[in-house]
C-alpha positions in Angstrom: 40.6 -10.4 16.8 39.1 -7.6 18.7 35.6 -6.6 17.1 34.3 -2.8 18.4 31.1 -1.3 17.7 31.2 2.3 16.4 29.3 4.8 18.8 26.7 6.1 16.4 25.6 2.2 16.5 22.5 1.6 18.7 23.4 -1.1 20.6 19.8 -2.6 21.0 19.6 -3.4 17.5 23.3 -4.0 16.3 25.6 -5.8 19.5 28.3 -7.9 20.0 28.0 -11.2 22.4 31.3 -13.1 22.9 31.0 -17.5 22.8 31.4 -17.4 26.6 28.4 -15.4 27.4 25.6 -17.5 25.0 23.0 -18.8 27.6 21.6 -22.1 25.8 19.8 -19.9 22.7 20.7 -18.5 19.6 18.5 -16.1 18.9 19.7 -12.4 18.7 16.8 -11.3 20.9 17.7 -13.0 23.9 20.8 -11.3 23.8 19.6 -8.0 23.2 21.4 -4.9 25.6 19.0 -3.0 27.3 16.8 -6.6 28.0 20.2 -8.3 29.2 21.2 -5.2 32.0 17.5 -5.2 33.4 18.0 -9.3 33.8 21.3 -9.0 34.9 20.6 -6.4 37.9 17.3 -8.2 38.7 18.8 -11.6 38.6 21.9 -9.9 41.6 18.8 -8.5 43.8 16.2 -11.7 43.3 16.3 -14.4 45.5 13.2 -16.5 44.1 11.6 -17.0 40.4 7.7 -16.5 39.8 7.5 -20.3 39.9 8.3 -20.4 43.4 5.1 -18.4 44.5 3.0 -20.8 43.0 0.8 -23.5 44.7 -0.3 -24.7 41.4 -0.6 -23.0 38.0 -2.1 -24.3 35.0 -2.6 -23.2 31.2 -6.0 -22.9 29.6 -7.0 -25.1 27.1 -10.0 -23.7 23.9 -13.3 -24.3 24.6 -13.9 -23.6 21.1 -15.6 -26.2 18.2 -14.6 -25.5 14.8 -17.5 -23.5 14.1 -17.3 -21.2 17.2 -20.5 -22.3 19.0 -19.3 -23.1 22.5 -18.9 -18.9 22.9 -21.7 -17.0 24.3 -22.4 -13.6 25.2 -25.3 -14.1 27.5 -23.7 -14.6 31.1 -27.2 -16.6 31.5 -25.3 -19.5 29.9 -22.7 -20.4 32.1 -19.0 -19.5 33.2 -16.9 -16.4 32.4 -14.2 -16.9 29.6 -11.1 -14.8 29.9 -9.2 -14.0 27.4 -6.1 -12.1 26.5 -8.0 -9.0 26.3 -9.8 -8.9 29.5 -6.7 -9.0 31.7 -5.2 -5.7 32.0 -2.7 -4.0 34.3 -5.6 -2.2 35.7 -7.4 -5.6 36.5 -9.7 -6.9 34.9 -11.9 -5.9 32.2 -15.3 -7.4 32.1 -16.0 -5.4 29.1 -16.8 -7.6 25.6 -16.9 -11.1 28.0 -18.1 -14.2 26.7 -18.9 -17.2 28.2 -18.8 -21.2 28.3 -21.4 -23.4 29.2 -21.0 -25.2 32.9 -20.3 -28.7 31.8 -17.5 -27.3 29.1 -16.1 -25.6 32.5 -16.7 -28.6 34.9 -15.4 -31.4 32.3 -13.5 -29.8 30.0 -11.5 -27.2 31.8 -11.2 -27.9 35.6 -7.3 -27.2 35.7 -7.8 -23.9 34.3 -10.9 -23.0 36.8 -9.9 -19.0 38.1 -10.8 -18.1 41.3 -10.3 -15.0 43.7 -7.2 -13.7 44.4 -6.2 -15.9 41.9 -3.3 -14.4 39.4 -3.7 -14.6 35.8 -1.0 -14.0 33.4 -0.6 -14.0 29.4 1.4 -15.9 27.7 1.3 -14.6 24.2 -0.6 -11.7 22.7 0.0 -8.7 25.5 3.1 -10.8 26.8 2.7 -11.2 30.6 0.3 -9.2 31.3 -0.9 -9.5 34.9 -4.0 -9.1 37.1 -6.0 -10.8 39.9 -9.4 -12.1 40.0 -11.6 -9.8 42.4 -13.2 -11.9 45.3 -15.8 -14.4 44.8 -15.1 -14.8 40.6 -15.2 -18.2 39.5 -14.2 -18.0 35.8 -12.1 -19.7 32.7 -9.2 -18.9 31.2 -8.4 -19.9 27.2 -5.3 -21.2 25.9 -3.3 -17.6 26.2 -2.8 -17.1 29.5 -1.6 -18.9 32.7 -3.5 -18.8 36.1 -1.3 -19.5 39.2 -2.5 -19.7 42.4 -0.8 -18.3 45.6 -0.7 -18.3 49.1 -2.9 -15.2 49.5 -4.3 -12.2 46.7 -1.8 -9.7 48.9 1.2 -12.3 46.8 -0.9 -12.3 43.7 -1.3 -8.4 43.4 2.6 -7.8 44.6 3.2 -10.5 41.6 1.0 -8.2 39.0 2.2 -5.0 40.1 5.8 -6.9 39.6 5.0 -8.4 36.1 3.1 -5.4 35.0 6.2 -3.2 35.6 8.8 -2.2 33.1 11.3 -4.3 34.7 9.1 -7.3 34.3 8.0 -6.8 31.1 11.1 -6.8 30.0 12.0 -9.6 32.3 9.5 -11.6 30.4 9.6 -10.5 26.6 13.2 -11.5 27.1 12.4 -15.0 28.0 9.9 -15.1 24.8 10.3 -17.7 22.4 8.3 -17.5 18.3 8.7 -15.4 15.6 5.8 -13.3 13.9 3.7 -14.4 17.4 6.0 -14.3 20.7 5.1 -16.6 22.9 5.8 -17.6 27.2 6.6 -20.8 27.6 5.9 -22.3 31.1 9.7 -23.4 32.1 10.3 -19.5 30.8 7.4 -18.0 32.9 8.7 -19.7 36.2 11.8 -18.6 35.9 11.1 -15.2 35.6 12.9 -13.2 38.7 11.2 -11.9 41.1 12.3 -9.1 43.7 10.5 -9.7 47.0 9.3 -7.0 49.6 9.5 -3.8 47.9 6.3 -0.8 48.3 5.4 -1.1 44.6 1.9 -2.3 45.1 1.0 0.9 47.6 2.4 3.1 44.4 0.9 2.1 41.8 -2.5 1.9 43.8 -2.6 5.3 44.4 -1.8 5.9 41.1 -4.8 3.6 39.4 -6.9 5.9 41.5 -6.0 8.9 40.8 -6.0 7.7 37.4 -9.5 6.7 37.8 -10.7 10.1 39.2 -9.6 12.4 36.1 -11.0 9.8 34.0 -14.1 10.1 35.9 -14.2 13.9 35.6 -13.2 13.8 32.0 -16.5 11.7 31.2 -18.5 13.6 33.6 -17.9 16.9 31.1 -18.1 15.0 27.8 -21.3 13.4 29.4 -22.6 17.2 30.4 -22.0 18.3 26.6 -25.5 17.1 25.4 -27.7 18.5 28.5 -25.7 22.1 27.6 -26.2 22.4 24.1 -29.8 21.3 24.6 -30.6 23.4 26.9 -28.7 26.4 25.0 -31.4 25.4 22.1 -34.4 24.8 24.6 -35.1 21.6 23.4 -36.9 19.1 25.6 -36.4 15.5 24.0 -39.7 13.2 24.4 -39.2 10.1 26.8 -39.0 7.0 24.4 -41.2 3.9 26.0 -39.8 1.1 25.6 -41.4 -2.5 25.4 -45.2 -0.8 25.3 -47.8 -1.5 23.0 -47.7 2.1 22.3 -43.8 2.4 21.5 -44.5 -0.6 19.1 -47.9 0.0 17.3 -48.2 3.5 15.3 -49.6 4.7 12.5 -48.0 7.2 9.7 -49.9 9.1 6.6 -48.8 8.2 3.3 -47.5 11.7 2.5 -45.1 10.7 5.4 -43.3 7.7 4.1 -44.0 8.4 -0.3 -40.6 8.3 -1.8 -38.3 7.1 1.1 -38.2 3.3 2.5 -40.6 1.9 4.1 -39.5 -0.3 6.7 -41.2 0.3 9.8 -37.8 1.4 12.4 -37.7 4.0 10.1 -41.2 5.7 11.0 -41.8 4.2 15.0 -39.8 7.2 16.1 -39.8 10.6 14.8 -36.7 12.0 15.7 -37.9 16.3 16.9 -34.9 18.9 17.8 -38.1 21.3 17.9 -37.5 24.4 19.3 -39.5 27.8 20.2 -36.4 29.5 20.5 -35.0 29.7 16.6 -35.9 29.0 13.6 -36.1 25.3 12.3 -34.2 24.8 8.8 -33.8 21.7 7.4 -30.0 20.1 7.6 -29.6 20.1 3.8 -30.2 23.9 3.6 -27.6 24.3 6.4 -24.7 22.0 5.1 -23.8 20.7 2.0 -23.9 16.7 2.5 -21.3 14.9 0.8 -20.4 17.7 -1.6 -18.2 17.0 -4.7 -14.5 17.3 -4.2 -11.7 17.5 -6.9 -8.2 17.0 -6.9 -8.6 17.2 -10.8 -6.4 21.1 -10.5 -3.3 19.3 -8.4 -0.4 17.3 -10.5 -0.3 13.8 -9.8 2.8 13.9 -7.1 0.9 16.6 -5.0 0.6 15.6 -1.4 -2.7 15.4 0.4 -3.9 14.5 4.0 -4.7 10.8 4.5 -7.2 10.1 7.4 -8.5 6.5 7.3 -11.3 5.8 10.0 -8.6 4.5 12.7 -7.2 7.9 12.8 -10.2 9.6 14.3 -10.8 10.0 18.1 -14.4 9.1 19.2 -13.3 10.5 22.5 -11.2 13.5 22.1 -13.3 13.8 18.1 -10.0 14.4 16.8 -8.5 14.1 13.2 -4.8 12.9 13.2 -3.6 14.5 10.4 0.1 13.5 10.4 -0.1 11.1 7.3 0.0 12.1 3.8 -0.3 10.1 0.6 0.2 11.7 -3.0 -3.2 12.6 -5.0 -3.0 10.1 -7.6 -3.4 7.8 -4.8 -7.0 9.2 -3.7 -8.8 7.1 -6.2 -11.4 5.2 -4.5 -11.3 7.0 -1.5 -14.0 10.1 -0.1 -12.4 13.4 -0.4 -12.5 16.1 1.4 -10.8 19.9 2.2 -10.3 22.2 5.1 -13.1 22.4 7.7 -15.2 20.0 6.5 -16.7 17.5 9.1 -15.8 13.9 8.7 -19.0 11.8 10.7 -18.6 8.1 10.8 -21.8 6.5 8.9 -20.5 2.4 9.6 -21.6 0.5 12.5 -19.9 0.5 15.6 -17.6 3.9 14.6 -21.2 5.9 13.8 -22.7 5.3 17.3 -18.9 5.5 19.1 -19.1 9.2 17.8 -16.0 8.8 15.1 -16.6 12.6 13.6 -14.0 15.5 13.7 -13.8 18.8 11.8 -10.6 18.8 9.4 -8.0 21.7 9.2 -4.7 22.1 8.4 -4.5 19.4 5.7 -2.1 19.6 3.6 -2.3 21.8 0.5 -5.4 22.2 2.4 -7.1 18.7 0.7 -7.4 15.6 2.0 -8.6 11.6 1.2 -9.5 8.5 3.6 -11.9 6.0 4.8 -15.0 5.3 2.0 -17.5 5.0 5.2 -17.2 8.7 6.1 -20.2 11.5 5.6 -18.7 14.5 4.6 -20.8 17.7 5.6 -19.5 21.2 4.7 -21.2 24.4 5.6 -22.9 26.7 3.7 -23.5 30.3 4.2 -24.8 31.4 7.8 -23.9 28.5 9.3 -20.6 27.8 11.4 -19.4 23.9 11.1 -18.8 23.8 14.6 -22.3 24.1 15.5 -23.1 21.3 13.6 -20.3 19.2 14.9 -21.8 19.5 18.2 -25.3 18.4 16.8 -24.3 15.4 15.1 -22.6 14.1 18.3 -25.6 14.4 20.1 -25.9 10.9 22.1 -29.7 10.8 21.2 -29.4 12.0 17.2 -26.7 8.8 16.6 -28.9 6.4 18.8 -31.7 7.4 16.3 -29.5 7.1 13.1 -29.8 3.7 13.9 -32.8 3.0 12.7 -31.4 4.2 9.1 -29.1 1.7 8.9 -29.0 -0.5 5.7 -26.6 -3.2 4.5 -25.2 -6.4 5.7 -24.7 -7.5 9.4 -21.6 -6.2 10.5 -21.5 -4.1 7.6 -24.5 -1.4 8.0 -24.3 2.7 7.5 -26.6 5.3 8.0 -27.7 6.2 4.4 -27.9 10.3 3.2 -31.8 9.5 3.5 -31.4 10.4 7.5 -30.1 13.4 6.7 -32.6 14.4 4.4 -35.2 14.4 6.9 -33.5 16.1 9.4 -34.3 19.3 10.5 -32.5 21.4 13.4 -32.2 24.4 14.8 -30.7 27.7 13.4 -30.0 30.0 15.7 -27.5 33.3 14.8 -24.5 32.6 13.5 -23.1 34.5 16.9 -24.8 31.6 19.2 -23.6 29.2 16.6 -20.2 30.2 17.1 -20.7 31.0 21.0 -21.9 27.0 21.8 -19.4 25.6 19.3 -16.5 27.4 21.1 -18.0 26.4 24.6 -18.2 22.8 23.5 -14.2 23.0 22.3 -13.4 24.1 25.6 -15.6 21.3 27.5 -13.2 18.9 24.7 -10.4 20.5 25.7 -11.0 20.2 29.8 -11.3 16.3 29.4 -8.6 15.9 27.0 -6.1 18.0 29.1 -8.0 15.6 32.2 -7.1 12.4 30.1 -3.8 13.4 29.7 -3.1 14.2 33.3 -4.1 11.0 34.3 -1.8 9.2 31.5 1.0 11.0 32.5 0.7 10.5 36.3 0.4 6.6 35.6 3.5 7.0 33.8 5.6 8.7 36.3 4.2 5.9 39.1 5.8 2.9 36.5 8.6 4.9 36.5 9.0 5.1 40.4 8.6 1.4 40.4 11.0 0.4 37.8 13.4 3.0 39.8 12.6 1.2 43.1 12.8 -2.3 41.8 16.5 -1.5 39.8 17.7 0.7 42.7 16.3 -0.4 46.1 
């Protein structure tokens, strides 16, 4: 019997693999299309497997006790601990490291000791993803990832670049055994293809650095943003000492602290956008904080914008406002309408800068995350302008000290708010800085995406050379 596939059917989910091609597995995976034709035409050019680069290579075994204690994020302690996270296609990332102690590295883990040039490799998580150890790093890896040592770092970083491809992913997610968490065994990771000799390195090199010089400008103009609209205000923020008996000691009247909390972070700093230019005003008279919103006028089936916190950009301070959800599902959750500014009030997203001005929501409404502020403006005052205050680097570092709740768990509390005054200048130099601040936004978004998409056509010159060379 002969079996045929119709040709609407996309032939990476539904296929047909006859008795004679099955390769030792069952699983439909394996066989899949697309992974199958990249293995095939690798396997005709290849004429050695990852394995045979390798003088040794060992697995990481976890340093961690049952109760977590053997992790430290004092590099005073001991020996860098990498894990899935910190190896990137970029290298690797030294951001959020923790560390072992030295005689959990020297006794415990020897045969997963990482070195220079060495090349590390995951094994589940991010499946095989690749990079080398910069000169003179003497590290750990954990249980999910691989290191292998080769002859020099110039075969380590042809290996990444190779791994790191297109091609090699799929070379490797092919070879992937598990279900709900896919994982590289070692007799799967050595026998991953490799196709020797080829000027993929030099490419994506030059891409990574161009990469890294958009991204570069792009923060230098975000970074400007808080020096312009300062000085567009003429406000000259005080120097904070830090560590002096001064910055530590002080002394408030009672009329200062009556009918608010008392704990000291609160009062050590007085937080002053005083300016000679404009009028002061405090924020409440300027904005409407947290004002009531009902959906009580829409039928139940009536579709609304749903923004949880994941859905705002702290870089770009963007709303994605692509999902919806019906109103009677808004119940629990902080509502909001058309240009209203959503600001983060949870620790990390407050002092990340999670805030974004909403618009185009439909039926112009709109619910999500519990741990937004919602700030609306009132007469006079153009929303924009304010968005561009509450961003300010030094306003959140100060909202800090407003915090309440639990570790882990702590938000800035209205009472910040209430104390805050600012600056009102015309609504025309509202509007002026606002829209100069967009454009800044926009400058480092388009530079962000530049960079993206110049990476992206470098992978694609690589998978091209490795399948076509």
């Amino acid at each position: 019997m002969n079996f045929r596939l119709s040709s609407g059917t996309d032939q990476n989910k539904v296929f047909i693999v006859r008795r004679s091609e099955l390769d030792g597995r069952l699983d439909p995976f394996f066989y899949r299309t697309d992974l199958r034709k990249i293995d095939t035409i690798v396997r005709g050019k290849a004429e050695r497997f990852l394995g045979d680069f390798a003088l040794t290579m060992d697995g990481g075994a976890t340093p961690l006790k049952a109760g977590g204690d053997e992790y430290y994020a004092d590099e005073s302690v001991g020996i860098p601990l990498l894990r899935v996270q910190n190896i990137t296609e970029e290298g690797i990332n030294f951001d959020n490291l923790v560390f072992i102690n030295k005689q959990t590295h020297e006794n415990y883990l020897s045969r997963s000791r990482v070195f220079g040039g060495d090349l590390l490799v995951t094994i589940t998580g991010r499946i095989a993803s690749s990079a080398v150890a910069p000169e003179g790093f003497e590290g750990n890896i954990n249980q999910h990832s691989v290191v292998i040592r080769t002859r020099n770092k110039r075969t380590s970083d042809y290996l990444a670049v190779f791994l790191n491809s297109k091609v090699g992913q799929k070379l490797a997610i092919k070879r992937t055994t598990g279900g709900t968490r896919p994982a590289l065994d070692y007799k799967a990771l050595i026998k991953i293809p490799v196709v020797e000799g080829l000027p993929i390195v030099e490419i994506m090199r030059k891409a990574y650095l161009a990469k890294k010089e958009k991204e570069e400008q792009a923060k230098k103009l975000l970074d400007g943003i808080d020096d312009y609209l300062l000085g567009e205000l003429g406000i000259e923020l005080p120097e904070v000492g830090e560590g002096t008996l001064e910055s530590r000691i002080f002394t408030r009247r009672l009329s200062e602290i009556s009918g608010g909390r008392l704990d000291a972070p609160v009062h050590q700093n007085k937080y002053i956008l005083e300016t000679a230019e404009y009028p002061m005003n405090r924020f409440g008279d300027c904005v409407f904080i947290n004002p009531l919103v009902s959906f009580s006028g829409f039928s139940p089936d009536t579709q609304a914008t749903f923004i949880p916190m994941e859905k705002i950009s702290d870089e770009y301070g963007e709303a994605d406002i692509s999902e919806f959800r019906t109103v009677t599902e808004s119940g629990g959750y902080t509502k909001f309408q058309d240009n209203d500014l959503l600001w983060a009030k949870i620790t990390p997203c407050m002092q990340n800068g999670k805030s974004a001005i909403v618009s185009g929501l439909r039926n112009s409404i709109g619910f999500g995350s519990t741990e937004f502020h919602i700030f609306r403006a009132k007469s006079g005052i153009d929303i924009g302008y304010i968005y561009g205050l509450l961003r300010l680097r030094s306003l959140r570092n100060h909202a800090v000290l407003y915090f309440s709740g639990s570790a882990g768990h702590q938000r800035v509390s209205d009472e910040f708010f209430k104390k805050l005054n600012i600056p009102k200048p015309p609504l025309e130099k509202q509007t002026e800085i606002a829209n100069h601040i967009t454009e800044i936004r926009n400058q480092a978004k388009l530079l962000w995406e530049q960079a993206k998409a110049g990476l992206e056509r470098a992978k694609q010159e690589v998978e091209t050379t490795i399948l076509e060379w």
